[in-house]
Z-matrix of the N, CA and C atoms (Angstrom, degrees):
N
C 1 1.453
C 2 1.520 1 109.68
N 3 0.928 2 112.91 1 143.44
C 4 1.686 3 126.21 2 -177.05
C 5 1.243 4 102.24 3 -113.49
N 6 1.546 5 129.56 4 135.22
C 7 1.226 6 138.40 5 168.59
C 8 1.607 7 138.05 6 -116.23
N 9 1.195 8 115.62 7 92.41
C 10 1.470 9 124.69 8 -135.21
C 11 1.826 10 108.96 9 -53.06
N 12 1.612 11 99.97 10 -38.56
C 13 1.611 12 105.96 11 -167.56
C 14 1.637 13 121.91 12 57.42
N 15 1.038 14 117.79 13 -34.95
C 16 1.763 15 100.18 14 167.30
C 17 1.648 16 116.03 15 -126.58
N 18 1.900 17 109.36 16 59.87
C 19 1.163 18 118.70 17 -170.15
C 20 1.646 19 101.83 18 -70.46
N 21 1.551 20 135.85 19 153.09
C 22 1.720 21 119.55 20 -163.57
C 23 1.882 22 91.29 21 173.85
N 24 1.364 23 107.80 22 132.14
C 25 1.240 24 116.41 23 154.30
C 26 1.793 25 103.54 24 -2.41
N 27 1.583 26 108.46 25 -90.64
C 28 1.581 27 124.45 26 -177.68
C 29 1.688 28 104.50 27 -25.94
N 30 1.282 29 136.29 28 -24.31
C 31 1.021 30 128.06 29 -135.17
C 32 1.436 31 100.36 30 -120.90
N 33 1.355 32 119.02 31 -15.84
C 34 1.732 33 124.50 32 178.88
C 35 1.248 34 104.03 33 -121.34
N 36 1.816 35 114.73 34 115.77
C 37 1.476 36 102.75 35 148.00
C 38 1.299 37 106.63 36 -129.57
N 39 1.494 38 93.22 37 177.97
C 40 1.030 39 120.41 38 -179.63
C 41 1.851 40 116.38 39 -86.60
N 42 1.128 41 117.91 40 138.51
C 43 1.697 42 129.58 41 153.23
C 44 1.128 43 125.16 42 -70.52
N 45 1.305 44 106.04 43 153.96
C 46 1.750 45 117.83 44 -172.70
C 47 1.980 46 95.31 45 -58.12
N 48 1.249 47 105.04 46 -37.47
C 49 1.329 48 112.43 47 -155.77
C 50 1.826 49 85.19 48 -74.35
N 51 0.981 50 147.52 49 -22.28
C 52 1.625 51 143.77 50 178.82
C 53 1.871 52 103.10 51 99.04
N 54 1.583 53 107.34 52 18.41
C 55 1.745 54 97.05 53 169.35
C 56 1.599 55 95.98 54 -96.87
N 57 1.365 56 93.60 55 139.62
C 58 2.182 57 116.35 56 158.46
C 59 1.054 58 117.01 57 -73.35
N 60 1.247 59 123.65 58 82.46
C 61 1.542 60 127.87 59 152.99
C 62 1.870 61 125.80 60 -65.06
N 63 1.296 62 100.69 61 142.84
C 64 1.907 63 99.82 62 -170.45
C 65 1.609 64 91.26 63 -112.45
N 66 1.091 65 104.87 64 125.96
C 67 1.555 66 103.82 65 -175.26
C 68 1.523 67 106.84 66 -130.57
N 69 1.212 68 116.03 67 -170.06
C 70 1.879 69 132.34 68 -151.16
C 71 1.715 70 99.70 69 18.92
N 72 1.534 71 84.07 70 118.04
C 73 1.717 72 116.00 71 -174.08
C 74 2.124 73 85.03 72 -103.85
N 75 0.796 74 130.78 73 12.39
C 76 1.212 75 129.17 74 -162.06
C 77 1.901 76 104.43 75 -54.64
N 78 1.564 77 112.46 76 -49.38
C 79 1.604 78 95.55 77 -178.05
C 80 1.453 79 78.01 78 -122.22
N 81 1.340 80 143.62 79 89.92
C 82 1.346 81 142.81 80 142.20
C 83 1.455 82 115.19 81 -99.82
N 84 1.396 83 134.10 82 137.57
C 85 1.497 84 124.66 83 163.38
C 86 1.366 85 109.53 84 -144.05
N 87 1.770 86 93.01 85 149.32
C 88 1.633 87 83.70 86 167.80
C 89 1.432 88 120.30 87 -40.67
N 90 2.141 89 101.61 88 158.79
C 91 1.133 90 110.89 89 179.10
C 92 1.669 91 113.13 90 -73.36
N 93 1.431 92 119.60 91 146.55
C 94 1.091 93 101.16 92 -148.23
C 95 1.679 94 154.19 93 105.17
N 96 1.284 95 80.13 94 -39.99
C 97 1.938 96 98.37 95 171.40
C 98 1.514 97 106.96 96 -146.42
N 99 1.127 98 96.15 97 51.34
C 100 1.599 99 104.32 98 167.88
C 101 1.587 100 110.71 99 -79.33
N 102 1.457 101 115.56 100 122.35
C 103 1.504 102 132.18 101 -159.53
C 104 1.846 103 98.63 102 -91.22
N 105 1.134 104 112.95 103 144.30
C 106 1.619 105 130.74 104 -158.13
C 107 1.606 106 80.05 105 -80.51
N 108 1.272 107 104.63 106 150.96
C 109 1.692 108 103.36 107 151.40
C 110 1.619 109 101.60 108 -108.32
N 111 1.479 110 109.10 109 -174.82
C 112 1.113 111 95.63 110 -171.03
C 113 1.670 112 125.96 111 -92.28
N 114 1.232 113 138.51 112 176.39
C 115 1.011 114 119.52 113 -157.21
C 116 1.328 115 132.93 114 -59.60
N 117 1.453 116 135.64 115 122.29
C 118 1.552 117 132.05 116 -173.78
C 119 1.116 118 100.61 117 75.78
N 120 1.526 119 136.81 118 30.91
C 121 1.159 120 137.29 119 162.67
C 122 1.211 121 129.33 120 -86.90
N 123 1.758 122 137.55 121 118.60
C 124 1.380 123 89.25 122 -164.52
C 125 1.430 124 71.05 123 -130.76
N 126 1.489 125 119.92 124 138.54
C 127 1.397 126 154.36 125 154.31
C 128 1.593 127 117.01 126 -73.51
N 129 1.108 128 117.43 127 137.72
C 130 1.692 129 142.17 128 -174.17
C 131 1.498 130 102.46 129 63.44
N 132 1.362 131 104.19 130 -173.14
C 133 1.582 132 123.41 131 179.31
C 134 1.136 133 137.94 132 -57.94
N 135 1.182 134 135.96 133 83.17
C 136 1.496 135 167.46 134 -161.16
C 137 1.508 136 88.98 135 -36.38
N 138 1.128 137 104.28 136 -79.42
C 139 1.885 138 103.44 137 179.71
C 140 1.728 139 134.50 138 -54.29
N 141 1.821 140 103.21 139 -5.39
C 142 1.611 141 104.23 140 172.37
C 143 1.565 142 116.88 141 -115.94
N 144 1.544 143 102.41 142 18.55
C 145 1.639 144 103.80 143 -157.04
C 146 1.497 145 87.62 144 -98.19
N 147 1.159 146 103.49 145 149.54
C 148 1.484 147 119.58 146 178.87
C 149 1.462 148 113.49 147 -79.36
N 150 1.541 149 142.57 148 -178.13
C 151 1.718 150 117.91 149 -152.02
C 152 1.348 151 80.35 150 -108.17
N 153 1.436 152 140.06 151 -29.66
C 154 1.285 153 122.03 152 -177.86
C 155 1.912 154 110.05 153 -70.93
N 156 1.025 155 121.69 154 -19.84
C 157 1.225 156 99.50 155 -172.63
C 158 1.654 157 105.94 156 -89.43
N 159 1.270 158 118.27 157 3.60
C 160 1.233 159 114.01 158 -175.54
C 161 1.505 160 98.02 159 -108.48
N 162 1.474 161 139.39 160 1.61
C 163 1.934 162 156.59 161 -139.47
C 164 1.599 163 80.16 162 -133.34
N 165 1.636 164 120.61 163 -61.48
C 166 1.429 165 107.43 164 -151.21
C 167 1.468 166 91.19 165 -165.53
N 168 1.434 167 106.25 166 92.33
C 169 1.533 168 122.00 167 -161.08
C 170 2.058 169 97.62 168 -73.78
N 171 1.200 170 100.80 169 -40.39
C 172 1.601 171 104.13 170 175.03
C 173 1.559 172 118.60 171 -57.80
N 174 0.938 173 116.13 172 -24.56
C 175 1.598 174 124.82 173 166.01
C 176 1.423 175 126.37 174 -75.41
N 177 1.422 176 116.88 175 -15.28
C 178 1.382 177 125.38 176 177.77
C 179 1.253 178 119.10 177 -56.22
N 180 1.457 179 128.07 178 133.71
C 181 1.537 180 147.75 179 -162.89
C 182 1.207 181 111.42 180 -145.15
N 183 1.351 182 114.14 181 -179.37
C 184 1.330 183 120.76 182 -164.52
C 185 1.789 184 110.79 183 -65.57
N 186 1.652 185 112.73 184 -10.69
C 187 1.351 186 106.46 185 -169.33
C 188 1.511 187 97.65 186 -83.78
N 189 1.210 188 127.78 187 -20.74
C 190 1.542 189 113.42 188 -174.56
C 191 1.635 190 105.39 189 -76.02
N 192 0.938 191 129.00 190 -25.21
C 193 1.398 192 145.19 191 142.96
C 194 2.034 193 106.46 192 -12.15
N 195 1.061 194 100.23 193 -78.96
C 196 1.540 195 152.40 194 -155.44
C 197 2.047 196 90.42 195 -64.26
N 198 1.288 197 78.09 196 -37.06
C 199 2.014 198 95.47 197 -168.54
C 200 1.237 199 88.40 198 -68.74
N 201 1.646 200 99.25 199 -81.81
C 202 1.757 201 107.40 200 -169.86
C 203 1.625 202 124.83 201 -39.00
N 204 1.226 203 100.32 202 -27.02
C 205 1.642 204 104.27 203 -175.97
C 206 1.486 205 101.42 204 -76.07
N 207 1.560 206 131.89 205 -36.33
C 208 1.423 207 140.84 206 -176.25
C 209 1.559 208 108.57 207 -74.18
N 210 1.127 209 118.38 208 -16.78
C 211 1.830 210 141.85 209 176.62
C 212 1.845 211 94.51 210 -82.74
N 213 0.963 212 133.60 211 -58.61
C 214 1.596 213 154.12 212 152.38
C 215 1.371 214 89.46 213 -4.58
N 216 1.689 215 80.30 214 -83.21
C 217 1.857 216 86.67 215 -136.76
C 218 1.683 217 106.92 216 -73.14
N 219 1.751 218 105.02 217 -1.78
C 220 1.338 219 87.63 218 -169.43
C 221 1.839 220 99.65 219 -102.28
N 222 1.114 221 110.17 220 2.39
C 223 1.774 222 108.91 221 173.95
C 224 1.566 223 87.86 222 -90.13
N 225 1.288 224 143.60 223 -17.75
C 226 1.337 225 125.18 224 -175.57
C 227 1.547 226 120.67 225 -98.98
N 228 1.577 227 102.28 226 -4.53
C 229 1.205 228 117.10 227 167.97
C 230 1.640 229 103.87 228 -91.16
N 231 1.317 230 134.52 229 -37.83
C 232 1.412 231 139.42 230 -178.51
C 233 1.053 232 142.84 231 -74.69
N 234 1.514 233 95.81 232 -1.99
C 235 1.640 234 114.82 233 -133.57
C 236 1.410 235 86.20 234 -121.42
């Protein structure tokens, strides 16, 4: 499993052809070997990160994933 960490509006488009692509893998890692940034660093989008990955960034899994996408759909429903 791969775990994206800065899933965000910016981060999905769409093709002429109508497929959803999720793009910049830039700080994603397998689950499991998620790499430290450095200290007090905080990497991706402040406003889609789920509270654990911003509490205990080494613990992050596929649900902070799961968060950001529910952050998504509900500014695109609001918006």
């Amino acid at each position: 499993d791969i775990v994206h960490r800065d899933f965000c509006p910016q981060n999905v488009h769409v093709a002429f052809d109508g497929h959803v692509r999720v793009v910049d893998f830039g700080i994603a890692a397998a689950r499991g070997k998620l790499a430290e940034t450095q200290s007090g660093e905080v990497k991706g989008h402040l406003s889609h990160m789920a509270p654990e990955q911003v509490e205990r960034p080494k613990d992050v899994d596929r649900r902070a994933d799961i968060w950001a996408l529910g952050v998504s759909g509900y500014e695109a429903l609001t918006q």
